[in-house]
Structures are given as C-alpha cells and as structure tokens.
Rosetta silent file (secondary structure, phi, psi, omega in degrees, C-alpha in Angstrom):
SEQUENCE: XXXXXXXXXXXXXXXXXXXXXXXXXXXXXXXXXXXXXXXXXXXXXXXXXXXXXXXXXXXXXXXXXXXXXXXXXXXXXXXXXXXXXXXXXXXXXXXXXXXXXXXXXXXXXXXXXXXXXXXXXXXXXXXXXXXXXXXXXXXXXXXXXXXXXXXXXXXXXXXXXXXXXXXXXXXXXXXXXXXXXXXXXXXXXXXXXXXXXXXXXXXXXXXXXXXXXXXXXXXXXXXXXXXXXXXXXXXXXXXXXXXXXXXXXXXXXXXXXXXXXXXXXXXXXXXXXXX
SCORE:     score description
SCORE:     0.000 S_00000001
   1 L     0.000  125.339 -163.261   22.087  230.694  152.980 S_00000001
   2 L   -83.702  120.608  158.501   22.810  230.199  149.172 S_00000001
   3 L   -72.511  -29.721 -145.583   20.900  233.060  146.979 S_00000001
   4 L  -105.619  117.006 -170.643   20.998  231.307  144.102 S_00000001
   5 L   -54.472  143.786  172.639   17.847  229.856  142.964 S_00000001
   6 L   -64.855   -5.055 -169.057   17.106  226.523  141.710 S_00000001
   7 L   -82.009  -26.216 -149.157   16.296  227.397  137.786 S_00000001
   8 L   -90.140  -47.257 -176.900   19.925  229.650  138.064 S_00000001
   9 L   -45.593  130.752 -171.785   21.948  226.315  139.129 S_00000001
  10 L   -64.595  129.654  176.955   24.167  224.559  136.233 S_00000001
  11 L   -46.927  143.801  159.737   22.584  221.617  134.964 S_00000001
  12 L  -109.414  115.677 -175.755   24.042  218.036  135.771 S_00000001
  13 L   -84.373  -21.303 -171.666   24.723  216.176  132.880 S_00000001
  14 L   -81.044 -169.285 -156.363   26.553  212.926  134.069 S_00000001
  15 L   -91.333  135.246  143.323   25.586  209.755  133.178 S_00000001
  16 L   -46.159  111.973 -163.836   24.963  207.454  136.265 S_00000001
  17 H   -60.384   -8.749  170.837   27.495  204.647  137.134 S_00000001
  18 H   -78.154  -47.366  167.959   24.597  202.083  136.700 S_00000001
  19 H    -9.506  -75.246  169.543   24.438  203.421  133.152 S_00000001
  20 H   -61.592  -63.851 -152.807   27.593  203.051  131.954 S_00000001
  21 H   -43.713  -36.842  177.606   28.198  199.760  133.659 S_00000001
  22 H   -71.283  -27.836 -155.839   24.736  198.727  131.379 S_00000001
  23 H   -98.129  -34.587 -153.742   25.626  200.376  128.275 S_00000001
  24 H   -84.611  -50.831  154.941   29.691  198.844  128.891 S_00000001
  25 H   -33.553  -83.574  168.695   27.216  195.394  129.026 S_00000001
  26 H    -6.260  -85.433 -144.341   25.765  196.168  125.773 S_00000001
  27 H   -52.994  -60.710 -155.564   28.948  196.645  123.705 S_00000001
  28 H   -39.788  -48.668 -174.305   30.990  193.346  125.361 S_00000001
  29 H   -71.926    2.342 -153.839   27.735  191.228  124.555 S_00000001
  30 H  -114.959  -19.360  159.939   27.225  193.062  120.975 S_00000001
  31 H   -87.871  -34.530  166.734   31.276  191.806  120.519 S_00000001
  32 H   -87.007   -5.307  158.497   30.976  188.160  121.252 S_00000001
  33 H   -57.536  -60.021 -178.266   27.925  187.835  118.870 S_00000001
  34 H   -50.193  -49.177 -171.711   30.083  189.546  116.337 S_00000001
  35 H   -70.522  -38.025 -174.759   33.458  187.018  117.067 S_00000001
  36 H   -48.966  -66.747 -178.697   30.563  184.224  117.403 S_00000001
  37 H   -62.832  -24.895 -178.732   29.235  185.100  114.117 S_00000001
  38 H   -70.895  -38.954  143.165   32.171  185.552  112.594 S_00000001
  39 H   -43.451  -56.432  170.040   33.768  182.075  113.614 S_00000001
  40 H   -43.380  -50.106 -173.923   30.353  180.549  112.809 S_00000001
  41 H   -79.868  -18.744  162.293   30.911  181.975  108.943 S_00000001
  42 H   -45.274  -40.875 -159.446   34.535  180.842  108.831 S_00000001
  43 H   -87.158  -26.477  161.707   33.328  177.621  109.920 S_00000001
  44 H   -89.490  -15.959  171.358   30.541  177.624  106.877 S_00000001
  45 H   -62.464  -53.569  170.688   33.041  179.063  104.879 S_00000001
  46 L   -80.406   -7.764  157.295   35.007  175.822  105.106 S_00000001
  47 L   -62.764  -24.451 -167.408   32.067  173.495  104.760 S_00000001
  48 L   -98.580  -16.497 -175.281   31.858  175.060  101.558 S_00000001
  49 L   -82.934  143.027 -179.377   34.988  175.251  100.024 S_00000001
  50 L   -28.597  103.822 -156.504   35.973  173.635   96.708 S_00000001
  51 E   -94.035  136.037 -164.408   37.674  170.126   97.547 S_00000001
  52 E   -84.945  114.335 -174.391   40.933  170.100   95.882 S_00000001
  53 E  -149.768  144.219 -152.774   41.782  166.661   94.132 S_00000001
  54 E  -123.527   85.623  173.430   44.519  165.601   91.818 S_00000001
  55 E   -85.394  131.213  159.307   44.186  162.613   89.529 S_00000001
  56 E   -33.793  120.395  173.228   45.414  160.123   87.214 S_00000001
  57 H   -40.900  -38.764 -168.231   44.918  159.860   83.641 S_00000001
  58 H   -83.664    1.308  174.248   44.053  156.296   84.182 S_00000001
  59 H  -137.162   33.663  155.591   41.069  156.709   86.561 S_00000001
  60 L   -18.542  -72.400 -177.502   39.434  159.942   84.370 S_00000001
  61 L   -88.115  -33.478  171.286   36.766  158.876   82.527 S_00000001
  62 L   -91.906   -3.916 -160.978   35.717  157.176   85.829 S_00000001
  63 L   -98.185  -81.938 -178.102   36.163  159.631   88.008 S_00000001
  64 L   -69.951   10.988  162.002   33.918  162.374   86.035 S_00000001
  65 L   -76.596  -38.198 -153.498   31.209  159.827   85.141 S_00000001
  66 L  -106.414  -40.934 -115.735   30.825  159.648   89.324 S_00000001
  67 L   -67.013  -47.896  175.312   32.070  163.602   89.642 S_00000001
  68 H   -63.596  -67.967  177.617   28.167  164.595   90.174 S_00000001
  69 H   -42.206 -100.622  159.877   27.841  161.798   92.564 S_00000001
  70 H    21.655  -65.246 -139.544   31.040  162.685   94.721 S_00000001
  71 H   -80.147  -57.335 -170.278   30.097  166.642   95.004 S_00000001
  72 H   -37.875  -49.063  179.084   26.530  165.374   96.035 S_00000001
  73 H   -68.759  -37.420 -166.387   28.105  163.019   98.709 S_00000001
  74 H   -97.974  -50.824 -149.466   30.985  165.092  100.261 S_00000001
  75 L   102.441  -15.902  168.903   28.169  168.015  100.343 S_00000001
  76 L  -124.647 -148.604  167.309   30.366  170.371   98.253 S_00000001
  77 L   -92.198  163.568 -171.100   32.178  170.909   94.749 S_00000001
  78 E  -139.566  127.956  175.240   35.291  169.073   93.509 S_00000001
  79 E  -116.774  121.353 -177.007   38.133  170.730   91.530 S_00000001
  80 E  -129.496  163.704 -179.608   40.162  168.152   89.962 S_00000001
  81 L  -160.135  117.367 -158.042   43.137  168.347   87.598 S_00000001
  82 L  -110.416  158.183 -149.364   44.388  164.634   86.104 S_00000001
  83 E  -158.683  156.651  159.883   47.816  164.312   85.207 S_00000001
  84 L   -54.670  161.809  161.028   50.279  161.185   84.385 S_00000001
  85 H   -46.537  -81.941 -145.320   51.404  159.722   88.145 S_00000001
  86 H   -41.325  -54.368 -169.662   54.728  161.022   87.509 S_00000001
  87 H   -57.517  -20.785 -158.714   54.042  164.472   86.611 S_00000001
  88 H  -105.701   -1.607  152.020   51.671  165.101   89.319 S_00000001
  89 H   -57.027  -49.679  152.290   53.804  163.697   91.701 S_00000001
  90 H   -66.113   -1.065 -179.097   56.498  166.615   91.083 S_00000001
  91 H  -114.437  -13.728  178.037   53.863  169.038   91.364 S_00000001
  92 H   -59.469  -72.816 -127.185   52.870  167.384   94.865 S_00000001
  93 L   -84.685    1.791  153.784   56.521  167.055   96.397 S_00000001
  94 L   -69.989  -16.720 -173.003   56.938  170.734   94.485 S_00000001
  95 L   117.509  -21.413  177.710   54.541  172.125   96.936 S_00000001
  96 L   -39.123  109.870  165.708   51.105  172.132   95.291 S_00000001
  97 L   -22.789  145.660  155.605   47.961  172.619   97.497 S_00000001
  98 L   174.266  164.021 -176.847   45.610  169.492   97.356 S_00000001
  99 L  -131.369  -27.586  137.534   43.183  167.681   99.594 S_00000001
 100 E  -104.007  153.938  166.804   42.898  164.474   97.711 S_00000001
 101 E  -123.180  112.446  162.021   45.358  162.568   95.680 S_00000001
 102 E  -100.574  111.639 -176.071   44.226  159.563   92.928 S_00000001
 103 E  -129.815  173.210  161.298   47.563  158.092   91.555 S_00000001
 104 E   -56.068 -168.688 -166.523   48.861  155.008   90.993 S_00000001
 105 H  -108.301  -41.831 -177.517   49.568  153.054   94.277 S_00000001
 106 H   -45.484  -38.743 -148.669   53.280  152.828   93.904 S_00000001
 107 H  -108.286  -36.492  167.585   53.323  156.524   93.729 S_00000001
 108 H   -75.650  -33.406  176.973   51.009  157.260   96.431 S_00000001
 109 H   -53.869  -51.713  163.093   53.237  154.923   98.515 S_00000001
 110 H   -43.912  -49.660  177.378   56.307  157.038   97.605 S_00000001
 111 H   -48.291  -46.987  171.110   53.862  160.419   98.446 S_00000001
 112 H   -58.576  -58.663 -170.198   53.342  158.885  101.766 S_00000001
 113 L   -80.612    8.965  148.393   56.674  158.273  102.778 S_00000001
 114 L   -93.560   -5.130  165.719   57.672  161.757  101.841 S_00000001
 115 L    97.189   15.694 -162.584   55.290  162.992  104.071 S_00000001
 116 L  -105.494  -43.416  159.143   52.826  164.656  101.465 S_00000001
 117 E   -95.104  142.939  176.374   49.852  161.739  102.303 S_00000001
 118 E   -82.571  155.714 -155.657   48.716  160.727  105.780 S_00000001
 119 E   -84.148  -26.601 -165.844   49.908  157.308  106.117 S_00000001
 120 E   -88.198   -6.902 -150.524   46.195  156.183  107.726 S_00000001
 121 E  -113.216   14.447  175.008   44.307  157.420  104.404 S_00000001
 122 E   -74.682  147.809 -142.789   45.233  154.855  101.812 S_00000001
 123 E  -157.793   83.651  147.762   42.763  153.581   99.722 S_00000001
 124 E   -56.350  116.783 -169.025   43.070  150.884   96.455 S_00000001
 125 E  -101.205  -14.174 -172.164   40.391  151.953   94.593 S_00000001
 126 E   157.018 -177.872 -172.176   41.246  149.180   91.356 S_00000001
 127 E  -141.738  157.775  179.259   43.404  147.947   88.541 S_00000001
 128 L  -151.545  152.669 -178.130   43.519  148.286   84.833 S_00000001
 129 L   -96.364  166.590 -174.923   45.425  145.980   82.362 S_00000001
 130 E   -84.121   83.639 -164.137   47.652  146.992   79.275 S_00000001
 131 E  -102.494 -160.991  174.235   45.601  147.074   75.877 S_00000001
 132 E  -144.667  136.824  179.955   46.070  148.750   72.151 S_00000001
 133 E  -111.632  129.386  145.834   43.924  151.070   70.890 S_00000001
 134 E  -148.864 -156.800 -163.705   43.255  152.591   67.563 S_00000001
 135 E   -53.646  146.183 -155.934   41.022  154.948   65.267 S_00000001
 136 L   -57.143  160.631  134.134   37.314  154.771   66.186 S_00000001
 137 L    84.243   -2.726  177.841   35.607  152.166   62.968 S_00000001
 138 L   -84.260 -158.621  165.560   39.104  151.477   61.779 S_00000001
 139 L   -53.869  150.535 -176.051   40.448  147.790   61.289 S_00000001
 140 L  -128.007   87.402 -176.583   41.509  146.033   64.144 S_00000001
 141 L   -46.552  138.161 -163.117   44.925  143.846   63.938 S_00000001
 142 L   -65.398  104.707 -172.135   45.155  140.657   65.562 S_00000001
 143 L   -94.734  -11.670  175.202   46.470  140.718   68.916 S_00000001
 144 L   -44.310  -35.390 -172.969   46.015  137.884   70.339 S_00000001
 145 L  -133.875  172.256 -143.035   48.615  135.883   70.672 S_00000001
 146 H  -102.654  -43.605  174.091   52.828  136.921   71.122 S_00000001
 147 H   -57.424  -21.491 -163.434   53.092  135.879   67.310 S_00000001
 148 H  -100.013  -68.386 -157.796   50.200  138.435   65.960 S_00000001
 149 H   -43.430  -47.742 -179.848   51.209  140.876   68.278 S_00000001
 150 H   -71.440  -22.238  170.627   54.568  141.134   66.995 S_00000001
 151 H   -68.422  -51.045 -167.977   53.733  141.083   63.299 S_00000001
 152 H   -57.606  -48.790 -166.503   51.217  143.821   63.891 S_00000001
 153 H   -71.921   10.354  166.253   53.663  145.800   65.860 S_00000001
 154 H  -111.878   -7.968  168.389   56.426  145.432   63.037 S_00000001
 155 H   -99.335  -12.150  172.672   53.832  146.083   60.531 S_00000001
 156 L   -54.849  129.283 -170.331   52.481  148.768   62.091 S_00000001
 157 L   -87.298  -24.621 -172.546   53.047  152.644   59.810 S_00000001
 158 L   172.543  146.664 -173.336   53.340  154.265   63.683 S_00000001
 159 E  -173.594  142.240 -169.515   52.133  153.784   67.734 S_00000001
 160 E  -135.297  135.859  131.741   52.446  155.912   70.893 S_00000001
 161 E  -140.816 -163.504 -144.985   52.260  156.380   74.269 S_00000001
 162 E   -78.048  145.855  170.884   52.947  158.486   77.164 S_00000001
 163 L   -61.584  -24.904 -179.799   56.812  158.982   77.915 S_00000001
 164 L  -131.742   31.016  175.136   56.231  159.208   81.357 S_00000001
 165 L   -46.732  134.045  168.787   53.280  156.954   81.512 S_00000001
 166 L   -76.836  -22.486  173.228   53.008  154.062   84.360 S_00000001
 167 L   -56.903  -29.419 -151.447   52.436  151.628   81.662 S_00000001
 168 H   -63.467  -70.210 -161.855   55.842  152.876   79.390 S_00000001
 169 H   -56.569  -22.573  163.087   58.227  150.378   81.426 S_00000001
 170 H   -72.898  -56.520  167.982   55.846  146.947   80.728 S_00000001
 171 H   -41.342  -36.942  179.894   55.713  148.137   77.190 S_00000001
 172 H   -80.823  -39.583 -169.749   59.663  148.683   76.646 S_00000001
 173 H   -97.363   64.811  127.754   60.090  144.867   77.871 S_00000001
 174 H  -104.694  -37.438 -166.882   57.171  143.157   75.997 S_00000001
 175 H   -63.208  -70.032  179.276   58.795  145.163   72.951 S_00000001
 176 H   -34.762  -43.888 -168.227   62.491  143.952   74.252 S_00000001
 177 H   -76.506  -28.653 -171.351   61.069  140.116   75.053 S_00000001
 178 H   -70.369  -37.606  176.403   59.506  140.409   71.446 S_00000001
 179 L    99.608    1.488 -153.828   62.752  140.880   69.716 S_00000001
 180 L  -125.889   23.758 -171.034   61.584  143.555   68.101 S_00000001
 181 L   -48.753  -33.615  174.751   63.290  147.122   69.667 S_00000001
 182 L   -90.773  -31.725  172.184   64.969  147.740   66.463 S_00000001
 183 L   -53.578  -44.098 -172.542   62.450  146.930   63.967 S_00000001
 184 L  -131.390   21.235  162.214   60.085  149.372   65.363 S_00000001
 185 L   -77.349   -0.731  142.931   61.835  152.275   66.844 S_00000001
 186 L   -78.071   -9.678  171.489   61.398  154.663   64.377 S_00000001
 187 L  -110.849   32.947  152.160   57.590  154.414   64.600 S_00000001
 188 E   -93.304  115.971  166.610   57.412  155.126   68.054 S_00000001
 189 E  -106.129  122.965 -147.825   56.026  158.488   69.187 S_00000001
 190 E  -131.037  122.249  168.321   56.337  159.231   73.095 S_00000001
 191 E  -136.662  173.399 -167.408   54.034  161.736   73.842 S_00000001
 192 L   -85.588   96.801  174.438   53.521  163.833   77.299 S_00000001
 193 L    87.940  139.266 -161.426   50.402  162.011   78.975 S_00000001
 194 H   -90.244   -6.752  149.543   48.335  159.441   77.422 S_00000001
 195 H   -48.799  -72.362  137.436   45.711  162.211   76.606 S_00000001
 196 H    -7.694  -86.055 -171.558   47.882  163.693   74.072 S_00000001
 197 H   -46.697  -49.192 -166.351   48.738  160.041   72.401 S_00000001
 198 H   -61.679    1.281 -145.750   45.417  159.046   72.877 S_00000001
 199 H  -120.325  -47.633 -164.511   44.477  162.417   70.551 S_00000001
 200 H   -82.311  -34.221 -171.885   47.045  161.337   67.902 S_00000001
 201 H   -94.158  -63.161 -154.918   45.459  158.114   67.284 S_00000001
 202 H   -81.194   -2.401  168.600   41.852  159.129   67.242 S_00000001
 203 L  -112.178   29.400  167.945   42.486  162.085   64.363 S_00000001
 204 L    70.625   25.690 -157.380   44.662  159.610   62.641 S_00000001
 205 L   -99.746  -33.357  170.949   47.820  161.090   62.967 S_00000001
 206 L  -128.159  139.563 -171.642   48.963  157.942   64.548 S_00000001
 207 L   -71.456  -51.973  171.983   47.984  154.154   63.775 S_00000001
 208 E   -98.570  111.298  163.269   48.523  152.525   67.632 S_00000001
 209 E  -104.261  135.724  163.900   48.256  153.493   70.833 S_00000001
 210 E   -98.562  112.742  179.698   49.369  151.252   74.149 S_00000001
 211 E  -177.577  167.039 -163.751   48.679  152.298   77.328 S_00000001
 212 E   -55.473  164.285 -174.063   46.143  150.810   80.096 S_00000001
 213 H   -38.567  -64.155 -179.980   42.403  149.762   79.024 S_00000001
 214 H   -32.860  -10.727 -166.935   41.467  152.841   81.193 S_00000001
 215 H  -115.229   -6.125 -163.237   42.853  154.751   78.855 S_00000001
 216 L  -131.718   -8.290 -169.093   42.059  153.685   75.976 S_00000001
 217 L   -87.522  -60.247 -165.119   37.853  152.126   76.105 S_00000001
 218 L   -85.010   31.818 -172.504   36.333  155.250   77.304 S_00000001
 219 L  -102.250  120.654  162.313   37.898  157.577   74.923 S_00000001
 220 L   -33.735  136.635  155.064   35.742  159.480   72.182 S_00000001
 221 L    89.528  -30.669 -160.079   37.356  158.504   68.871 S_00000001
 222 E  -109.285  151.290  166.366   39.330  155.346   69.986 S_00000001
 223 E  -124.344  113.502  167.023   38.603  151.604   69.996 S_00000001
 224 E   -37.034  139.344  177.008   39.779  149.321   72.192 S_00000001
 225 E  -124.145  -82.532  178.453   41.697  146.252   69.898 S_00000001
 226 E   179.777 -167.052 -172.500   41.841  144.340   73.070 S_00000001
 227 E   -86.425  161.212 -149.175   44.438  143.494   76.159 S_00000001
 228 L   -96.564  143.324 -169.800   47.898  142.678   75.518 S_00000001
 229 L   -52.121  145.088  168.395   48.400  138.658   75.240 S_00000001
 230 L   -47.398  -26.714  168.345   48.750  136.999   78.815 S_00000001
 231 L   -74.648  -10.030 -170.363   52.489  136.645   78.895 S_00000001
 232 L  -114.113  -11.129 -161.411   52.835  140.365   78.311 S_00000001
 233 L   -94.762  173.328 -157.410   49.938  142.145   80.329 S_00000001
 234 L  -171.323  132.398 -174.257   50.735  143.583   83.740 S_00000001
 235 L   -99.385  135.657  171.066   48.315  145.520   85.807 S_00000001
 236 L  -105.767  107.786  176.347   48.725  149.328   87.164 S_00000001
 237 L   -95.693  140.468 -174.256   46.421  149.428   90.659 S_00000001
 238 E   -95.801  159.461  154.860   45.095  152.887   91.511 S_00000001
 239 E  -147.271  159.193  174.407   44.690  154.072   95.270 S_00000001
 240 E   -91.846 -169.796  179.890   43.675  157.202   96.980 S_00000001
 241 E   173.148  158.113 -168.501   44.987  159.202   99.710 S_00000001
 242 E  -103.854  137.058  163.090   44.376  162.241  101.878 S_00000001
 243 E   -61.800  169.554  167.798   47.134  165.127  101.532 S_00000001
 244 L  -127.347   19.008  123.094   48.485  165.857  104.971 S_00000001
 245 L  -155.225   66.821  170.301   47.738  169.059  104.539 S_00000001
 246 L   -55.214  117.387  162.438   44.823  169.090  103.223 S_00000001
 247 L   -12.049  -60.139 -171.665   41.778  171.920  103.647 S_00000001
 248 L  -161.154  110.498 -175.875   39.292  169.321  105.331 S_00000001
 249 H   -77.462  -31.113  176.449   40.350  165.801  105.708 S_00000001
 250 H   -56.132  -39.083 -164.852   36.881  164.790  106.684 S_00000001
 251 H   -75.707  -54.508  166.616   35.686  165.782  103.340 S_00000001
 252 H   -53.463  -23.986  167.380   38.017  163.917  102.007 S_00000001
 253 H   -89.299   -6.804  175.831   37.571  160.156  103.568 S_00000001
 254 H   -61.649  -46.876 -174.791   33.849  161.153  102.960 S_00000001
 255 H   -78.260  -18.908  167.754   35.075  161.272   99.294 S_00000001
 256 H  -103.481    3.011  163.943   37.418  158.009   98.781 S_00000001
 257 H   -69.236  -21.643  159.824   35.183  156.042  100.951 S_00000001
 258 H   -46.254  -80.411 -175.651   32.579  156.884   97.999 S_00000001
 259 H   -92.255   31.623  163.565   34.563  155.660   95.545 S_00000001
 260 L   -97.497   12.062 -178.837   36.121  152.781   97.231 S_00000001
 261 L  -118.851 -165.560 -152.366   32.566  151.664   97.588 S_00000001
 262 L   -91.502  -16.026  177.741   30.160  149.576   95.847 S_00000001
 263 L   -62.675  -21.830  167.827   28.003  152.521   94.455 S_00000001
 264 H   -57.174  -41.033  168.420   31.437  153.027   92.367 S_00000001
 265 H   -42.801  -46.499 -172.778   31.918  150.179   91.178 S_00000001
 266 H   -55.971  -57.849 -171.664   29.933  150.240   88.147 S_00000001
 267 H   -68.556  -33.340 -172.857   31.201  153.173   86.736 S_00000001
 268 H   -75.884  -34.798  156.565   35.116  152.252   87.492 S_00000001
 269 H   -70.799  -62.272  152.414   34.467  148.808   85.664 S_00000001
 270 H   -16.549  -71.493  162.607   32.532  150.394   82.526 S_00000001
 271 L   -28.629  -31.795 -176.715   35.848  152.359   82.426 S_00000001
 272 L   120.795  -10.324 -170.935   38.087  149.594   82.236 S_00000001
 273 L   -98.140  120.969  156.435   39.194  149.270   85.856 S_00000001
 274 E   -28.824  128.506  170.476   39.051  146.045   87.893 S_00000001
 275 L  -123.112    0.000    0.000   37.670  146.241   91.213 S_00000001
C-alpha cells in the first residue's frame, strides 16, 4: 500500500496523442494555405507584369496613339522601346528579354527562323510607302514626277536618312536609276535611326529627309512633300510576333490581335500605314 498521497504525486504534464495529432493537423493545413497563397500571388504577380515590346521606328507614332488602348485591352501596362529593324534585331539575337516584337516583316521572318519568334505568332499589321519630308511651313519642291524629283534632289543644299534604315536600299537605287549618285553625295547625311534625321530636318539643320510616310507625316516639325514618283516607291510591310520566350504569350496575341484589328486601323492609317 503506497503512502504517498494524492496532492504529494508529480504532476503529469504530457500532451495527449489526440492532441498532437490535432495540433500536427493545424500546422500541415496552415502550410498549404501559405504555398496556396503564395502560388495564387505569383500567379497575380504575372497577370500584372509590364508586357515587354520592341518596335519599329516606322509603326511609332501609331503604336503610342493606340498605347492607352493596348494596356486597356491586354489588362496590363506596355513597356516599349522603338528602334530601326536592324538595330533591334541585334539586340534580339544578342539576347534581349521581350514579349512582343513589331519590325519589319522581312526581319521578323529572319527572327523566326533563328528561333527568337514562335513561328505560329506572325502577324502583318500594314505597309508604308517611301516619301520626302521637310521643315514644318517651309516650301515644298516638286516631286512628282522622275524629272522634278531629280532636279530637286540635285538642287537640294542637303537630305538624310537612317544608315541602317529599311527604306536606305530603295533610296540608293532610285538615286543610282536617277543618274545622279555623284551629283549629290556630298549632301547626304546618314544618320542612326530615322528619329535622329527626322530631328535634323525639322530644326533646319538639314533641307530633306527620305524615309517611309510613317516616318515622316506624324512627326512634330516635319511636312510630308509627298510619296516618291510611282516608278521609284516601294513599300516596307510591318508584322508582329510573339518572342519565344516571352513572359506571357497570352498577353501577347491578346495584344497583336488588337492591333491587327479593325479598332486599329484608324490610327495606323492617320499614321501613314496601309492596312
């Protein structure tokens, strides 16, 4: 017979095995909320992020006229950065992040078959013709016809565009078919990107610029003189394309099915571009 009283006997502290096994519940369920939630905000995180897109010079001015429209349509923001074709084609096939690309079509066709656009995501969004531009209110020299053109462009004090421009190869042979390579190659200024030229002409630093319509109608300071005579003009067609490996591809055919579509049009013609 045990002397020892119940008040003298050492307490018992454990925990019950239904306890733990409840409390063991707890945490497991209080960790797949957390990986739930956590997956959920990754997943809102990426709804949200900034759609990356890499443009042309020649489809700018239409492009940020719709740029409000676009963000509104894909559901997020659009970070764009416009570039001649060429150049931004070396910064694709260089490695550069992007989730759309608007280039010429020749170029996206190259992009593709390097493996930098999925091949399913092509898009011609338009065309723009070859014009001359000069200072906003100046004079405008007669262009019309293969004889006026070539007097103005031998009469001309100075005229530019981009060196690595998709127009600059139509330009050297209308110049070449013209007769006139030597006559006016000292007043030829080759500048980087048709931004740049287009800049030179409207603070009067230069008389003429050539380079597509697109390039030259919606531009502050500049006046369209008109399209290059029918034996000489030649069209640059733009198209889009999805990187292939691009941040959210969805977002992206949400965004060139926008502007391959007729709410687009308007603004892409106003610009200068043919649909």
């Amino acid at each position: 017979m045990s002397l020892q009283s119940p008040l003298s006997r050492p307490a018992d502290y454990s925990v019950p095995r239904s306890a733990v096994r409840w409390t063991m519940r707890l945490r497991i369920a209080a960790a797949v909320v957390a990986v739930a939630a956590l997956c959920a905000g990754g997943r809102a995180a990426a709804q949200q992020a900034t759609l990356r897109v890499l443009g042309s010079n020649g489809v700018k001015a239409a492009f940020e006229q719709l740029q409000a429209d676009c963000e509104r349509h894909v559901g997020r923001s659009i970070a764009v950065t416009f570039g001649t074709s060429a150049s931004t084609k070396q910064r694709i096939t260089g490695g550069e992040a992007f989730d759309v690309a608007i280039l010429t079509s020749d170029v996206i066709d190259e992009l593709t078959k390097a493996g930098k656009i999925a091949p399913a995501s092509r898009q011609v969004l338009g065309r723009s013709g070859i014009g001359i531009g000069v200072r906003a209110k100046a004079a405008k020299p007669d262009i019309r016809t293969a004889d006026a053109l070539k007097r103005t462009l031998v009469n001309a004090r100075s005229m530019t565009w981009a060196s690595d421009g998709a127009s600059r190869p139509h330009i050297a042979r209308m110049i070449e078919t013209l007769g006139i390579a030597d006559a006016v190659k000292s007043k030829v200024i080759l500048e980087e990107g048709s931004v740049r030229a287009a800049s030179r002409v409207a603070s009067g630093d230069v008389e003429l610029i050539i380079t597509l319509i697109s390039e030259i109608a919606p531009v502050p300071g500049l006046d369209l003189v008109g399209p290059l005579p029918a034996e000489f003009q030649n069209y640059v067609s733009f198209a889009a394309g999805i990187g292939s490996a691009a941040h959210d591809a969805e977002a992206g055919r949400a965004l060139i099915a926008f502007l391959a579509g007729p709410g687009a049009s308007a603004a892409f013609t106003s610009k200068g571009i043919d649909r």
